[in-house]
C-alpha positions in Angstrom: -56.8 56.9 -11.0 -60.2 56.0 -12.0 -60.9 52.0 -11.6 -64.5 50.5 -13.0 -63.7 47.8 -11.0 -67.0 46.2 -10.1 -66.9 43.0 -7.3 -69.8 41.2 -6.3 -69.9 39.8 -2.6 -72.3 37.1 -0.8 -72.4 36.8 2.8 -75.2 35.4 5.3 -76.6 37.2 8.5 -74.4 38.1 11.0 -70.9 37.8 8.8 -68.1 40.4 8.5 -67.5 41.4 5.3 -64.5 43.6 4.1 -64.9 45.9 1.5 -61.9 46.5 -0.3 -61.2 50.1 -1.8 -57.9 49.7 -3.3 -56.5 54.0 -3.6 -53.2 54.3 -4.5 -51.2 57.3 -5.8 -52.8 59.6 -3.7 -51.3 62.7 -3.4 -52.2 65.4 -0.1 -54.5 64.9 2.7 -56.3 61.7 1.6 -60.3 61.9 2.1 -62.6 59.1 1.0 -65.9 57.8 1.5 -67.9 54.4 1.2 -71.8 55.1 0.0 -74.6 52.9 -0.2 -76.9 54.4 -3.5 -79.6 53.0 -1.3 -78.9 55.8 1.6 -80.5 59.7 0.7 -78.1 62.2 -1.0 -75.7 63.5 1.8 -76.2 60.4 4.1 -72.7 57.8 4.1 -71.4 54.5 5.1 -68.3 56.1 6.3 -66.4 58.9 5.8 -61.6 59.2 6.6 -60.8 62.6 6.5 -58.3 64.6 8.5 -56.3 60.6 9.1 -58.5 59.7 11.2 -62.7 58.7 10.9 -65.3 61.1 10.4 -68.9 59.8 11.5 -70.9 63.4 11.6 -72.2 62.4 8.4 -72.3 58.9 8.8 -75.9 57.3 8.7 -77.1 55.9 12.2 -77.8 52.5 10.9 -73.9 52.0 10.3 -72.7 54.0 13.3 -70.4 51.2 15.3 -70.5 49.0 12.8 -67.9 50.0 9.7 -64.6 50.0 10.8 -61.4 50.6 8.6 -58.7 48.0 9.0 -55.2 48.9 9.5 -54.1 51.0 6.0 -56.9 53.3 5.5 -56.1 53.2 1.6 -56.7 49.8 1.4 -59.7 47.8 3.1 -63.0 48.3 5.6 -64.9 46.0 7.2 -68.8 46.3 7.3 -69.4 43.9 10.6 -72.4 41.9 11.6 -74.0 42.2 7.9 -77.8 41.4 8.1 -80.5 41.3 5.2 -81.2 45.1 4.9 -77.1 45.5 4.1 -78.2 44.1 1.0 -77.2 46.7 -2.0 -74.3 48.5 -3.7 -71.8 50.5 -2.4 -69.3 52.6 -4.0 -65.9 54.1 -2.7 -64.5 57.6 -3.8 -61.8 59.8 -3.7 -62.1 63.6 -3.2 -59.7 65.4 -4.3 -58.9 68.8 -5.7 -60.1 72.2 -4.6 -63.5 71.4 -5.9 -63.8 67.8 -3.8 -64.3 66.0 -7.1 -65.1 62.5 -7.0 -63.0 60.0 -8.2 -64.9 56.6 -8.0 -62.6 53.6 -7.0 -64.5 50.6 -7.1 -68.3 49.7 -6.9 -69.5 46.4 -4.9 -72.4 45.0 -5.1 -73.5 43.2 -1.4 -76.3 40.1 -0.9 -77.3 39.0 2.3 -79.1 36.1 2.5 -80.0 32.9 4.8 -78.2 30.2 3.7 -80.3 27.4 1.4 -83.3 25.9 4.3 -83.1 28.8 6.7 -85.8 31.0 6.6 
């Protein structure tokens, strides 16, 4: 299941972006996560576990603001982007008895005012 897909993304201040995590052939419960490698060990963009959302480990400055769209295997949307969203994110599997990570896809984000704006 293991996909180096890598997919870079440009967006200005204030845009939606979707962030696609493409996981199929999943077996059992699903659980996944988005994380920003910017964000300290433990701390996540989002977290689906149990069908449904899981925000106790989500960090605060993405709380209300990451929301899955309709198939939970397929695409999430990172709303009202701003500069500091800038980075790369990474979605993973966890699966087995061990919650081994299976990474999915990697995306690199860049926010930025368009050309004149400062």
């Amino acid at each position: 299941m293991e996909d180096d897909r890598l997919e870079n993304i440009t967006a200005e201040p204030g845009d939606d972006v979707t962030l696609t995590c493409d996981a199929t052939n999943i077996e059992g419960d699903l659980v996944f996560e988005w994380n920003r490698t910017a964000l300290q060990k433990g701390e996540k963009l989002f977290v689906y576990r149990d069908n449904k959302p899981y925000s106790e480990d989500q960090h605060e400055s993405f709380k209300n603001r990451v929301f899955l769209k309709k198939n939970p295997t397929k695409n999430g949307d990172l709303s009202n982007v701003t500069v500091n969203d800038t980075g790369t994110y990474e979605c993973y599997i966890l699966k087995g008895s061990e919650n081994r990570n299976t990474s999915i896809c990697t995306i690199n984000l860049e926010v930025s005012p368009p050309p004149g704006e400062y």
